[in-house]
Every structure is written in structure tokens, then in C-alpha cells.
SETORMAR-506029 format. One record per residue: residue number from 1; residue in three letters; x, y, z of N, C-alpha, C in turn. Coordinates in pm, whole numbers, always signed. Layout:
<sites>
+-----+-----+--------+--------+--------+--------+--------+--------+--------+--------+--------+
:   k :   r :   n_px :   n_py :   n_pz :  ca_px :  ca_py :  ca_pz :   c_px :   c_py :   c_pz :
+-----+-----+--------+--------+--------+--------+--------+--------+--------+--------+--------+
: NUM : ALA :      X :      Y :      Z :      X :      Y :      Z :      X :      Y :      Z :
...
+-----+-----+--------+--------+--------+--------+--------+--------+--------+--------+--------+
</sites>
This chain:
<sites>
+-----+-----+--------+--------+--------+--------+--------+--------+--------+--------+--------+
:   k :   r :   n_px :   n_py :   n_pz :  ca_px :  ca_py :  ca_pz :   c_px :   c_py :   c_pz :
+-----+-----+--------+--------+--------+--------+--------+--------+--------+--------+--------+
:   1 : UNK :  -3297 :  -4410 :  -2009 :  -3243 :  -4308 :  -2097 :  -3272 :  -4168 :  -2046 :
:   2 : UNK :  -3398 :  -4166 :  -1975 :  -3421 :  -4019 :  -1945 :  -3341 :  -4010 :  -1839 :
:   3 : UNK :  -3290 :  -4039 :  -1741 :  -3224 :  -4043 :  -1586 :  -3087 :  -4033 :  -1657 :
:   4 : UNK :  -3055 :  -4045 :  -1789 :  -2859 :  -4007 :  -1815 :  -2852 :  -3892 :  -1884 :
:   5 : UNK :  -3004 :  -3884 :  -1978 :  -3035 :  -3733 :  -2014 :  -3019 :  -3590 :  -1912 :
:   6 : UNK :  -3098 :  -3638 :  -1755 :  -3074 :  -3531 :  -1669 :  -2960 :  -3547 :  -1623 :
:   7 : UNK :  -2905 :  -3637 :  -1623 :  -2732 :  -3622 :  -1565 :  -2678 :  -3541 :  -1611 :
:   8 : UNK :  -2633 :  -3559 :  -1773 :  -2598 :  -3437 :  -1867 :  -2642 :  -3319 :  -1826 :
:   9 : UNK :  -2752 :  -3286 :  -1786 :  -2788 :  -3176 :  -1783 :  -2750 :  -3128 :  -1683 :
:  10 : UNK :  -2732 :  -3189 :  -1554 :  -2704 :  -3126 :  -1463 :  -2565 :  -3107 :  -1450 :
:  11 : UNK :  -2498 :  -3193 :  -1507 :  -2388 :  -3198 :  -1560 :  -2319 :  -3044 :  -1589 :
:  12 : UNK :  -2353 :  -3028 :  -1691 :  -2334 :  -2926 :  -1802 :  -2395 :  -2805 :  -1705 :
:  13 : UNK :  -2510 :  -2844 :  -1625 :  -2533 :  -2694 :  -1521 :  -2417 :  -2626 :  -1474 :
:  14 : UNK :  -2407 :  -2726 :  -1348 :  -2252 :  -2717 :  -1302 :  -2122 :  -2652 :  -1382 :
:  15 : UNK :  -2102 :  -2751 :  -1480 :  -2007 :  -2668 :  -1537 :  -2034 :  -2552 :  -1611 :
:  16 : UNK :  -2157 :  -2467 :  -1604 :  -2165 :  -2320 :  -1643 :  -2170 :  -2243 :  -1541 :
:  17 : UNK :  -2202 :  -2297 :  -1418 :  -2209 :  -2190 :  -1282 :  -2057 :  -2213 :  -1272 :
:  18 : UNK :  -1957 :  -2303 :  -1264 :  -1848 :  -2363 :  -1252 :  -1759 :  -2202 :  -1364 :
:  19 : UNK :  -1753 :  -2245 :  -1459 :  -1722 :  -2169 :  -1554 :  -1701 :  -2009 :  -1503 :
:  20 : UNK :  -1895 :  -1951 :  -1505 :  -1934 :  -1814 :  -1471 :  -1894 :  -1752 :  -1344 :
:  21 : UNK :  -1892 :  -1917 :  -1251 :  -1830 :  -1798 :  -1125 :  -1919 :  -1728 :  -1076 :
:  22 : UNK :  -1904 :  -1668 :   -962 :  -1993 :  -1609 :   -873 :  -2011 :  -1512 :   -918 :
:  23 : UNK :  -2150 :  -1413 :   -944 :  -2193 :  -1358 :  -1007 :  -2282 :  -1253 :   -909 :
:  24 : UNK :  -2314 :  -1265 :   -773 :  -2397 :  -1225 :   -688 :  -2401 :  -1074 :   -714 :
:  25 : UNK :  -2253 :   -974 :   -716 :  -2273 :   -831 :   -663 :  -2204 :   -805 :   -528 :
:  26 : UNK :  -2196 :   -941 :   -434 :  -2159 :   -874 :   -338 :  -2005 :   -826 :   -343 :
:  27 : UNK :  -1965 :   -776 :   -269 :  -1878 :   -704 :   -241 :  -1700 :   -790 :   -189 :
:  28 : UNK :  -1611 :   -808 :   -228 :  -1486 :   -865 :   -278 :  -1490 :   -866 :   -108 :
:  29 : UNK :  -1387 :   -978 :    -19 :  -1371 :   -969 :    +97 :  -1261 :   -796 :    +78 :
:  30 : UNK :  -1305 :   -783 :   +215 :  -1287 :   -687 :   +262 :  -1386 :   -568 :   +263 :
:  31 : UNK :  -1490 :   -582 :   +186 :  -1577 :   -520 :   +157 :  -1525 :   -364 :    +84 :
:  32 : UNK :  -1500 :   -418 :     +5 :  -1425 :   -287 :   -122 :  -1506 :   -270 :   -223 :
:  33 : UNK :  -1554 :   -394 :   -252 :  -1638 :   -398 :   -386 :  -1588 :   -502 :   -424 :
:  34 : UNK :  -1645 :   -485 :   -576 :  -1568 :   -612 :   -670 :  -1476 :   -553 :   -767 :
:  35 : UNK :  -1373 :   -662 :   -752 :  -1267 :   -651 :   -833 :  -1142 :   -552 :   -768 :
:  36 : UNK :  -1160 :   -486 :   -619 :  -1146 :   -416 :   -528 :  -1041 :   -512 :   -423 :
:  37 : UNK :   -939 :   -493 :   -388 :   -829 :   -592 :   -297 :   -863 :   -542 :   -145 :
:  38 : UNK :   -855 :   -642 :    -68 :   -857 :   -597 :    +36 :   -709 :   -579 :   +101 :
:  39 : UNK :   -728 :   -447 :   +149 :   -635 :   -361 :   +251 :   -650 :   -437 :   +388 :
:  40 : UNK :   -517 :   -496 :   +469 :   -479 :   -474 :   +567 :   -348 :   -560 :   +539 :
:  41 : UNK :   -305 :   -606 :   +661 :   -173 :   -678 :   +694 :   -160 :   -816 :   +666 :
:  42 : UNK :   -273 :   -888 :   +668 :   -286 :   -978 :   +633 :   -279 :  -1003 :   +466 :
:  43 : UNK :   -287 :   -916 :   +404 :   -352 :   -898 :   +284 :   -223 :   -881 :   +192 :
:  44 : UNK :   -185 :   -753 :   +237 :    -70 :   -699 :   +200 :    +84 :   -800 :   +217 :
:  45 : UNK :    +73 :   -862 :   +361 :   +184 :   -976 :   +336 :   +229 :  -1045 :   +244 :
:  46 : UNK :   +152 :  -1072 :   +127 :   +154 :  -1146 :    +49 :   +217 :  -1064 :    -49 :
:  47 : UNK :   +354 :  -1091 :   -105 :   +401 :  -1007 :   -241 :   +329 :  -1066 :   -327 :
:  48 : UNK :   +302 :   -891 :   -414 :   +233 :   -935 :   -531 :   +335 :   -933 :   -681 :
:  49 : UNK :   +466 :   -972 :   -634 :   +557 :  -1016 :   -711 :   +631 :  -1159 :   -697 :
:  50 : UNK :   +697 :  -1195 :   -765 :   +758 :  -1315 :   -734 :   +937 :  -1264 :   -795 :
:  51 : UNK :   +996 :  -1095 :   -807 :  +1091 :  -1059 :   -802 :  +1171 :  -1100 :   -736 :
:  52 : UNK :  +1364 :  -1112 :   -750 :  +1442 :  -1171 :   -627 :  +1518 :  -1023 :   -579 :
:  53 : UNK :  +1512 :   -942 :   -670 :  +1550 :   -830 :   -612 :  +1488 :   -776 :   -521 :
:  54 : UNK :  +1538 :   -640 :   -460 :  +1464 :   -551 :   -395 :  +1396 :   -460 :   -420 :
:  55 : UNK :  +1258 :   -469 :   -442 :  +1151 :   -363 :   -481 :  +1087 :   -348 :   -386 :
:  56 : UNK :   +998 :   -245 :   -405 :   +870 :   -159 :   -322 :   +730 :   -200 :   -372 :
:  57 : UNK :   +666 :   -325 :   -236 :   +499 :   -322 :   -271 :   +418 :   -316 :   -203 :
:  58 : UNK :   +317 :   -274 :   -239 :   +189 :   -257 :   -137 :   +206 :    -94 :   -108 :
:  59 : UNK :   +276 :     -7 :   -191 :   +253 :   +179 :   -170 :   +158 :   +218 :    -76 :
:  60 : UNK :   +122 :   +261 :    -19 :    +20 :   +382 :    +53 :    +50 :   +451 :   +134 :
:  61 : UNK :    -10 :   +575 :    +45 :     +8 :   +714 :   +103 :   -128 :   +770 :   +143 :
:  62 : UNK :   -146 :   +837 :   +271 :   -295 :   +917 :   +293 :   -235 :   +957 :   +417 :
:  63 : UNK :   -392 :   +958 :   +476 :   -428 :  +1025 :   +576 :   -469 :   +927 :   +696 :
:  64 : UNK :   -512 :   +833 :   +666 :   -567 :   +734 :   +726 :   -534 :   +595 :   +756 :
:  65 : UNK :   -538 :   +521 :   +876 :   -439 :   +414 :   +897 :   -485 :   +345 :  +1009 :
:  66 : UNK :   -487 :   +183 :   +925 :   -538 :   +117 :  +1055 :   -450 :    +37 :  +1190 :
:  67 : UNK :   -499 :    -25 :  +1263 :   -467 :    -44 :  +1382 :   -290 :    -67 :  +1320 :
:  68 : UNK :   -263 :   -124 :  +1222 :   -128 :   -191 :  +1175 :    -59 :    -55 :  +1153 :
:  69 : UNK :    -72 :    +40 :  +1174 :    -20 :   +132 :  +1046 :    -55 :   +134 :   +852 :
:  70 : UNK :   -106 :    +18 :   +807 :   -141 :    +44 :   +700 :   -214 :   +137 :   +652 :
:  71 : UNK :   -234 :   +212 :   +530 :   -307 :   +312 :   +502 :   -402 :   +278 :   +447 :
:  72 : UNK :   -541 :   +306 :   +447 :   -654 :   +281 :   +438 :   -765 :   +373 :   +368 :
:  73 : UNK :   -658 :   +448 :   +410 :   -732 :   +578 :   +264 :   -670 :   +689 :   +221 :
:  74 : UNK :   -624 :   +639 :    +79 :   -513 :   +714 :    +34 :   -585 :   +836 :    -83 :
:  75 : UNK :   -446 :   +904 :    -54 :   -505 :   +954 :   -122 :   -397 :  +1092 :   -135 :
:  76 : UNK :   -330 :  +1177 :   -289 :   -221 :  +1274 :   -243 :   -288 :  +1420 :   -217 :
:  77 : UNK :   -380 :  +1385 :   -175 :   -437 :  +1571 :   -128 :   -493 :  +1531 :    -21 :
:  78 : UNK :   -411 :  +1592 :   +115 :   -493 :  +1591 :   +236 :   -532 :  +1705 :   +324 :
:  79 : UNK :   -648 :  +1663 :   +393 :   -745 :  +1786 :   +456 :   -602 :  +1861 :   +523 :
:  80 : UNK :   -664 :  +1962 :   +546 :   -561 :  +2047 :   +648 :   -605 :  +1964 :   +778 :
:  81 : UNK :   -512 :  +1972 :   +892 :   -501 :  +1934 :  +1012 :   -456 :  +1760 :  +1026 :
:  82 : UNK :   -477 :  +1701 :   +907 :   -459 :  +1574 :   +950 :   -263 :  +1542 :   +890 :
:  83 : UNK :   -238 :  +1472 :  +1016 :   -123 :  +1442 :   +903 :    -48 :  +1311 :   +818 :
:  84 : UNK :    +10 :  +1331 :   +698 :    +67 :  +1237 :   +654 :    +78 :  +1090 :   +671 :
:  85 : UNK :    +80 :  +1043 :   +641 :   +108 :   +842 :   +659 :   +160 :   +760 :   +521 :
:  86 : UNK :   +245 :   +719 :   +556 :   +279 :   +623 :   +457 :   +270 :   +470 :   +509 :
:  87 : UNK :   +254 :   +380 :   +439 :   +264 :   +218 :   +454 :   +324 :   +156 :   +335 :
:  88 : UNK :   +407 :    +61 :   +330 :   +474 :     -6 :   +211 :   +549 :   -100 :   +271 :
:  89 : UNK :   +564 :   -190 :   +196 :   +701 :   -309 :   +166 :   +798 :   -310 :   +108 :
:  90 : UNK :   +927 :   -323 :   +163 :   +995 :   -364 :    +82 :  +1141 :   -474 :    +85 :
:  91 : UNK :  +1027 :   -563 :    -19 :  +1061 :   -709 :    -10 :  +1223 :   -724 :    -95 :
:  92 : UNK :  +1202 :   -815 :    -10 :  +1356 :   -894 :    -41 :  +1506 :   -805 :    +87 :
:  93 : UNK :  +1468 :   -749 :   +110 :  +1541 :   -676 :   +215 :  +1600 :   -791 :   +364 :
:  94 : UNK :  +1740 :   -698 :   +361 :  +1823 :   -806 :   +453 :  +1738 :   -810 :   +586 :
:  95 : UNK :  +1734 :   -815 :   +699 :  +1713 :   -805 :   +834 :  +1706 :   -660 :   +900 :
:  96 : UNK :  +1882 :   -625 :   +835 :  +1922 :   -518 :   +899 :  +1872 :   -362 :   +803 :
:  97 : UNK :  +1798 :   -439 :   +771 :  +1758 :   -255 :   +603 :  +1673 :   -166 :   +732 :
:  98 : UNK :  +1726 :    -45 :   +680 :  +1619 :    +83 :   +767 :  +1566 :   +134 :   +627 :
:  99 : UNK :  +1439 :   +197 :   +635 :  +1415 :   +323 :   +560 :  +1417 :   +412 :   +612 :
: 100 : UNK :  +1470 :   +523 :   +499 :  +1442 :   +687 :   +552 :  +1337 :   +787 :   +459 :
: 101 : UNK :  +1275 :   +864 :   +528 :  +1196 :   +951 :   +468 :  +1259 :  +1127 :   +521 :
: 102 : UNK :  +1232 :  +1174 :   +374 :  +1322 :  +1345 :   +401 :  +1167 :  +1402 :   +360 :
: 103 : UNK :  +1051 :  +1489 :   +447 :  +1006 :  +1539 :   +433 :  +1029 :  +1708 :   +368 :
: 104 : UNK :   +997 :  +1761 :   +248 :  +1027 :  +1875 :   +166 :   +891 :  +1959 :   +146 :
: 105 : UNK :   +939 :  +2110 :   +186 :   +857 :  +2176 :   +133 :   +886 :  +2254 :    -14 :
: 106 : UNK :   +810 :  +2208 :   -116 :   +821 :  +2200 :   -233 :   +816 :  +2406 :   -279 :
: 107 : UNK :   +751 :  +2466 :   -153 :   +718 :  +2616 :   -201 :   +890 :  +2687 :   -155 :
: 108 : UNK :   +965 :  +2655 :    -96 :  +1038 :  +2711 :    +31 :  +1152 :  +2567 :    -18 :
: 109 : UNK :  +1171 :  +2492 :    -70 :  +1280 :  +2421 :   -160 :  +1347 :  +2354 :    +45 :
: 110 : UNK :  +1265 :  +2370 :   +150 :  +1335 :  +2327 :   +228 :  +1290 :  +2193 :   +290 :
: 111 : UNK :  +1365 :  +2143 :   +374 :  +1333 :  +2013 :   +404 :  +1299 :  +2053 :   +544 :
: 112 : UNK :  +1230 :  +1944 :   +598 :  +1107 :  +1977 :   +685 :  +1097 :  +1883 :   +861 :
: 113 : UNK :  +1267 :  +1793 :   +826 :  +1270 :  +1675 :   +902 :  +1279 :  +1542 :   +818 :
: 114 : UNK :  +1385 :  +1471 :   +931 :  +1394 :  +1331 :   +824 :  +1328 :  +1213 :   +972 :
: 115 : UNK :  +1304 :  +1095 :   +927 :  +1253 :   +999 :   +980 :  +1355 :   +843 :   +924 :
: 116 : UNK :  +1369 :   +790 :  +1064 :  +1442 :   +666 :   +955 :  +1415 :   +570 :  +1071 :
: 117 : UNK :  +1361 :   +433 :  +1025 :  +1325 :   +324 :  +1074 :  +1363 :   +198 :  +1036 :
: 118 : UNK :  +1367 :   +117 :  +1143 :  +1427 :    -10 :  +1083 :  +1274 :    -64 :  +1026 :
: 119 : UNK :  +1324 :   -206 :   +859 :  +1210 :   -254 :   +840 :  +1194 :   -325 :   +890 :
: 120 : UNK :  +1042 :   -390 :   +919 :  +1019 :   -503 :  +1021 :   +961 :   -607 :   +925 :
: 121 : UNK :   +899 :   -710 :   +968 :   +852 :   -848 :   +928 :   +804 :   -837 :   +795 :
: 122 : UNK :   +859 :   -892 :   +732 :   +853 :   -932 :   +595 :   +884 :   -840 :   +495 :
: 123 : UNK :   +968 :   -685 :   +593 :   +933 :   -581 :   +461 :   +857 :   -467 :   +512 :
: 124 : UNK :   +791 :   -493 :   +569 :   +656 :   -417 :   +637 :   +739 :   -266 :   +670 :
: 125 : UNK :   +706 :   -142 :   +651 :   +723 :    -28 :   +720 :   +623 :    +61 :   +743 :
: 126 : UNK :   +608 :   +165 :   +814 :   +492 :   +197 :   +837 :   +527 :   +387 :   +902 :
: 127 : UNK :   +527 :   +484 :   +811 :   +504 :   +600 :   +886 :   +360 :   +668 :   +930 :
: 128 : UNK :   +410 :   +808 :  +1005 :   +320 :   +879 :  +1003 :   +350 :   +985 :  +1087 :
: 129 : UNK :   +333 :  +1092 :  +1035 :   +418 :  +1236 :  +1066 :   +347 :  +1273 :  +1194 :
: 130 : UNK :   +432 :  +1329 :  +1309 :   +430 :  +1350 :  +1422 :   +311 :  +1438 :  +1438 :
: 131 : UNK :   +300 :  +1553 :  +1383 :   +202 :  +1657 :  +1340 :   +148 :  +1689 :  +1219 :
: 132 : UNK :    +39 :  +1796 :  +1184 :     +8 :  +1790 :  +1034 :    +77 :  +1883 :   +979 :
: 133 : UNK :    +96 :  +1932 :   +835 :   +183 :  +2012 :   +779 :    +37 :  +2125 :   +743 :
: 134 : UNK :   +147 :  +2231 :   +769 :    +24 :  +2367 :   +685 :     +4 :  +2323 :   +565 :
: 135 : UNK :    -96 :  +2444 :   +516 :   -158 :  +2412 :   +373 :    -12 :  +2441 :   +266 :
: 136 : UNK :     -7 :  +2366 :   +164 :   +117 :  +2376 :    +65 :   +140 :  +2268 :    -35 :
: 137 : UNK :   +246 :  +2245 :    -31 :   +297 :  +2145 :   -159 :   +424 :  +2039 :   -106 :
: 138 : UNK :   +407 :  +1896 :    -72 :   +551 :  +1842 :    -55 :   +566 :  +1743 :   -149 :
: 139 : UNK :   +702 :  +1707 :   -103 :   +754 :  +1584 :   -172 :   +832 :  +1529 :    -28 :
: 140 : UNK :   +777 :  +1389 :    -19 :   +881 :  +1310 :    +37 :   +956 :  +1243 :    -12 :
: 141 : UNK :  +1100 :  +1237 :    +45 :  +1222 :  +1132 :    -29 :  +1202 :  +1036 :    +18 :
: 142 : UNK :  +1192 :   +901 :    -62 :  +1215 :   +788 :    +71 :  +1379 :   +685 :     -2 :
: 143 : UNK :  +1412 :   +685 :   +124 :  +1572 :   +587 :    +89 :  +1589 :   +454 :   +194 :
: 144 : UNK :  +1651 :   +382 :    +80 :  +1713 :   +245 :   +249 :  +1845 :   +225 :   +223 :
: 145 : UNK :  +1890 :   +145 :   +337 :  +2056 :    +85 :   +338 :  +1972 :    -31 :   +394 :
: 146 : UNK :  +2099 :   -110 :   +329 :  +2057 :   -249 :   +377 :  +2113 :   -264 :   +533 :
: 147 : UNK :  +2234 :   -187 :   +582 :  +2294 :   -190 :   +677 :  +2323 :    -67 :   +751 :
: 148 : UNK :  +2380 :     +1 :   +857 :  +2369 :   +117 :   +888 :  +2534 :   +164 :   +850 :
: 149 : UNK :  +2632 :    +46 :   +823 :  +2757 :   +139 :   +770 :  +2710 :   +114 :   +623 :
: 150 : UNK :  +2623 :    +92 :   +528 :  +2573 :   +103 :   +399 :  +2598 :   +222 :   +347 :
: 151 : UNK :  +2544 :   +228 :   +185 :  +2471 :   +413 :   +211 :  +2371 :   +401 :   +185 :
: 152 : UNK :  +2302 :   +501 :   +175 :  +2177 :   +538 :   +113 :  +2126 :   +524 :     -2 :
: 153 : UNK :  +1992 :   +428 :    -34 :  +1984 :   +398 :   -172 :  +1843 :   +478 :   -171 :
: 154 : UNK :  +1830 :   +526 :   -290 :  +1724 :   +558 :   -367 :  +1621 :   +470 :   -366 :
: 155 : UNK :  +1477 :   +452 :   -348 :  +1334 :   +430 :   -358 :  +1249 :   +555 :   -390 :
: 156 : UNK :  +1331 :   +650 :   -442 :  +1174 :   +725 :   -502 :  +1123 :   +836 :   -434 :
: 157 : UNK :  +1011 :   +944 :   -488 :   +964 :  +1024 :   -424 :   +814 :  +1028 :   -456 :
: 158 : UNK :   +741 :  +1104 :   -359 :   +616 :  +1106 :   -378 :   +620 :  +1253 :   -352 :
: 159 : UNK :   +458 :  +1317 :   -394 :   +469 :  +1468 :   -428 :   +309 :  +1448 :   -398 :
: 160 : UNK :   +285 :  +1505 :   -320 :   +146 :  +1561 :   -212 :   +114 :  +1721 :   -204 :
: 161 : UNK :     -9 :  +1742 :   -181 :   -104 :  +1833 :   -125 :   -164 :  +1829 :     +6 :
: 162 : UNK :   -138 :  +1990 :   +113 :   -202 :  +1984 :   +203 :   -317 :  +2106 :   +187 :
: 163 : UNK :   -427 :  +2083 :   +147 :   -528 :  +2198 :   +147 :   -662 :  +2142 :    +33 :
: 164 : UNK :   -694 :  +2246 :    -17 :   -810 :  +2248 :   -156 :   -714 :  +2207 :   -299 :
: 165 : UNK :   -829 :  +2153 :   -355 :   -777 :  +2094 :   -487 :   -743 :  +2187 :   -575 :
: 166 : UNK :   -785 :  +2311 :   -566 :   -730 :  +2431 :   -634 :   -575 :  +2445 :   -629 :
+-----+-----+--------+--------+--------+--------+--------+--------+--------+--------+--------+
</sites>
């Protein structure tokens, strides 16, 4: 009787560590923290939708970017001298989809240069501005065609800082 008593018990251990889950502190792979996703290509491949349309996932915008082009530290206010980067997906896209980006200076209402790339594997695109922008205010456009006699579709804008948080 005592030897089915500790069974139970150990039993019932199990299923509370089972239950609770790892509890340690350490730090989520990738070393982000907890509850923290890990950033890279591997990571990001994975839609975090199960949409059949064409949407935009995995956003990032900064300064910083690893060996893939992904961005790694985002963020919409960047130091002076460094420049721009974007990384994103966008899934469900034919073969032949390009994106384009219309860089804008938001003080001076002018545009600043456009960029347009075909998307690659799975969605995957990846900028990053040739040089850095002076201190100011932008917005980038970003657009795709699924094809190059297409037109131009809308994905949105983003609106950045180059300088102090002031």
C-alpha cells in the first residue's frame, strides 16, 4: 500500500511541474528574455498568421540588421549618422511581387528617392538606405505589384525620426 501511495505522489508531482512549466528565469531562445520572440530568419519564416490573403508580417524598422537583413533593433528614432532599415514579409505573394519604398521628407513635403525590389523566399524583403538621412522627420511609403505590368498597391506608411527625442 505504501509503494502505490508514492506512485500517486509522484504521479501528481509530475503532473504539477507538467502543468507549471518551466519556471527557471532563463531567458526565451534567442536570448530576449521571457515571453520575448526570437528575431532572425529562421524565426520570422514562420507566418504568424494562417491568412490566404496578402498581408504584411514580421514589420521591422531600425537601425540595425543582421547578417539576413533582418532588423534587430528597432526602433522609430534613429541616431544621426546611421541609416534606415526595414525587414518584413509579405506572405501570400505571387513569385513575381516587387516592393517599393518612396522615402519623404516630412519638413520639405519632398520625396527623397524610391527603392523597389523583387520579394524573395517566402515573402522575405529586406531594405536599407544607401546613406543616413540628416536630422528631421520622414515617412516612408511602402507599395507592391504582384507583377511589373500590375500597378501599385498600397501597404502602408511608416513615420520616423532622425535626431533627439525632442
Amino acid at each position: 500500500m505504501t509503494s502505490l501511495k508514492g506512485l500517486f505522489v509522484l504521479l501528481g508531482l509530475a503532473a504539477w511541474l507538467v502543468a507549471c512549466g518551466e519556471k527557471s528565469g532563463a531567458p526565451a531562445a534567442g536570448g530576449r528574455g521571457a515571453g520575448k520572440p526570437a528575431v532572425g530568419k529562421a524565426a520570422d519564416d514562420v507566418p504568424s498568421s494562417n491568412k490566404t490573403g496578402i498581408y504584411v508580417d514580421h514589420f521591422r524598422f531600425g537601425d540595425t540588421t543582421d547578417a539576413d537583413g533582418i532588423v534587430v533593433k528597432e526602433s522609430s528614432l534613429l541616431s544621426p549618422g546611421t541609416p534606415p532599415a526595414m525587414s518584413l514579409y509579405i506572405r501570400n505573394a505571387p513569385a513575381t511581387t516587387q516592393m517599393r519604398l518612396v522615402w519623404n521628407d516630412l519638413t520639405t513635403n519632398a520625396a527623397l528617392g524610391e527603392e523597389v525590389k523583387p520579394v524573395g523566399d517566402k515573402g522575405f524583403v529586406a531594405f536599407k538606405k544607401a546613406a543616413p538621412l540628416p536630422e528631421g522627420s520622414y515617412r516612408v511609403t511602402m507599395s507592391y505589384r504582384q507583377a511589373p505590368d500590375k500597378p501599385w498597391e498600397n501597404l502602408g506608411t511608416h513615420d520616423f525620426k532622425v535626431g533627439s527625442k525632442s
